[in-house]
N, C-alpha and C positions, 0 to 999 in steps of 0.2 A: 862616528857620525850618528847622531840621532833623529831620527824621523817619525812625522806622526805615524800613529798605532794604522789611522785608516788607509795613508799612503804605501804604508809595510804589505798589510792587507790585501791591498788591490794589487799589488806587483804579484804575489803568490796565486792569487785567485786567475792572473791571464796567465801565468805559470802552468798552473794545474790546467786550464780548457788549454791550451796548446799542445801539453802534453799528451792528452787525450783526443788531439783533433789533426795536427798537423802531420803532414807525412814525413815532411824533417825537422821538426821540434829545435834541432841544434842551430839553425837559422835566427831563430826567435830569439833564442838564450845568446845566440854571440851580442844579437845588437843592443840586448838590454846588459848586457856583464859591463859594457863602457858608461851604462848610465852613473850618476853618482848613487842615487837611490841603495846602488848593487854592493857600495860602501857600507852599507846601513847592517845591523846586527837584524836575520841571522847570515842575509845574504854574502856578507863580507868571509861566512866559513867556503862559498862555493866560490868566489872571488878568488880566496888562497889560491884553488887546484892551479892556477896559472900560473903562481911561481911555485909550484913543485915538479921539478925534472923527477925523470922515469930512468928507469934502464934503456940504454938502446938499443941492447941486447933482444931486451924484453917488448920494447915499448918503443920502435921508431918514429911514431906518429908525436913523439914530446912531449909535453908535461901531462898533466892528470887532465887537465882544463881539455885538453884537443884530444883526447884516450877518451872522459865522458862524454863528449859531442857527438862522437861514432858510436860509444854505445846509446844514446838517446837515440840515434838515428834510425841502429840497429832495434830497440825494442820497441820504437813503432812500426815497426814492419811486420811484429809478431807479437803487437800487444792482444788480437783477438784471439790468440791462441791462451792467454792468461785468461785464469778462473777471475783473477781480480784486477780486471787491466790500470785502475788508477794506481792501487799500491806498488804495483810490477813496476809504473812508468817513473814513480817515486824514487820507489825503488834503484831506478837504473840512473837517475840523475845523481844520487846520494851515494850511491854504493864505495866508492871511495874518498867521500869527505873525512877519512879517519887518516889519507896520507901526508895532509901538510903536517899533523903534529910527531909522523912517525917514519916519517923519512929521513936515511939520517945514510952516510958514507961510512961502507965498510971495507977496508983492503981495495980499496980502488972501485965496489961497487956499489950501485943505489939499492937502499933496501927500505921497507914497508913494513915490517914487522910487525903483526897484529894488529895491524890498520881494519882489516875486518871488526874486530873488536872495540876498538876505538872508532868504529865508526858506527858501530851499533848506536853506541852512549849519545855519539853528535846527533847521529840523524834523529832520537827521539826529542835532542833536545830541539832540535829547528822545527821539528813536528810540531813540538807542542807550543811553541808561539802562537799557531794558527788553528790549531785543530783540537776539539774536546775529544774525538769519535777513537776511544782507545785500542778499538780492535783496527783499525785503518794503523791506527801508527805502529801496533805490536805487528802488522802485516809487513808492513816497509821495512821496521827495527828487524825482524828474522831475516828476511832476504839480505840485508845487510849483512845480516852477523855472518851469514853460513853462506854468504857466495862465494867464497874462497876452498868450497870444500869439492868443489868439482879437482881440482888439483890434490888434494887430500887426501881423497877415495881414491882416486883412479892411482895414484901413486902411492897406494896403502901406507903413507907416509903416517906417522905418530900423532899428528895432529887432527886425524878424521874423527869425526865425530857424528855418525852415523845417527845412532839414537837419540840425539841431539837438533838434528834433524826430521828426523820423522816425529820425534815429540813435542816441537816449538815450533815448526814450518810444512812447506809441500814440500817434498822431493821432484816434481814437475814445476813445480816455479821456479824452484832454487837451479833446476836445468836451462829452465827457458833463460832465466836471467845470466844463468851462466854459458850459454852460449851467445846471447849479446855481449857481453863483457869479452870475449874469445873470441870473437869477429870484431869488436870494435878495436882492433889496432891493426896497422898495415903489414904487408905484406903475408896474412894467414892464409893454409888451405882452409875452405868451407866443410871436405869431405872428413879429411883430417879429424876438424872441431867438433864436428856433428858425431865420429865415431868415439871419440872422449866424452860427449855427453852421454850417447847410449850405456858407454860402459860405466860410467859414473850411476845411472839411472840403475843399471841390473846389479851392481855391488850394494847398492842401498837396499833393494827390495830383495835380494837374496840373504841378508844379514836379520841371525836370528838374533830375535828379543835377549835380554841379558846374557849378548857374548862380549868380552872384556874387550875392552879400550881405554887407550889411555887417556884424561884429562887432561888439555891445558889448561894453566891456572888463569883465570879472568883477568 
């Protein structure tokens, strides 16, 4: 579906003051996702989230679509705590438009496999439909990349990427947003979440400058 440039336009621009205004943002976005407009390139990548099922293991609240609406929810409720709250709330809307193309059934489970990564690549590209201001989209593009590294660090799993983080991002953003991401699905503890952030938070700032880790490949 093709739509004028200025029609494109104006959908993002009440996009972004909702985000920035509303105290459940997810309201706004359900009723405009039924417009046709929501068809239109790039919105048709956030469209997808609605037919990508989740773990239910992982993810009772169902597809990606109804997972991003709680966390939208959730990171206006702690956008004043962000240094940068437009890119934060960008951020939280985008954060996994990398799983409709990486979601795929494995041994009986749904997996996402470097959806973080792939969603790096999306979110700059929908960015940059709309926006020249490249330190705004390189702000949203990192919290994308590295939200997934709260699970990472705290599970010193192989794929953290510490320096990676403190060298391309905040370590207090990529918390904040990873604790809406960590409430935004049912049935969590809050105290739980919040002591996963702390300790994601002190593994990062305890980790000295060139100690070895391992690479994933892009």
């Amino acid at each position: 579906m093709i739509l004028e440039k200025e029609t494109v336009k104006k959908l993002y621009s009440e996009i972004d003051l909702r985000l920035l205004r509303d105290e459940a943002p997810a309201e706004f976005l359900n009723s405009i996702s039924m417009l046709p407009e929501f068809k239109a390139f790039p919105f048709n990548m956030l469209l997808d989230l609605k037919k990508t099922e989740q773990s239910p293991v992982h993810h009772p609240e169902g597809n990606v679509w109804n997972h991003t609406m709680l966390v939208i929810n959730e990171a206006a409720k702690r956008r004043d705590q962000s240094a940068h709250p437009r890119a934060f709330m960008w951020a939280a809307l985008l954060h996994d438009i990398g799983k409709p193309s990486t979601t795929r059934e494995r041994k009986g489970r749904i997996t996402a496999y470097n959806h973080d990564v792939k969603g790096a690549a999306l979110s700059r590209e929908f960015l940059s439909v709309f926006e020249e201001d490249e330190d705004f989209i390189n702000r949203v593009v990192s919290l994308v990349r590295y939200h997934m590294q709260i699970l990472y660090v705290v599970k010193d799993m192989p794929f953290k990427d510490i320096a990676g983080i403190r060298g391309n991002s905040d370590v207090a953003e990529i918390a904040l947003l990873g604790l809406c991401d960590r409430l935004g699905r049912t049935g969590v503890h809050s105290d739980f979440e919040e002591e996963q952030i702390k300790m994601f938070i002190q593994k990062c700032n305890d980790y000295k400058e060139g100690e070895k880790q391992w690479q994933r490949p892009e």
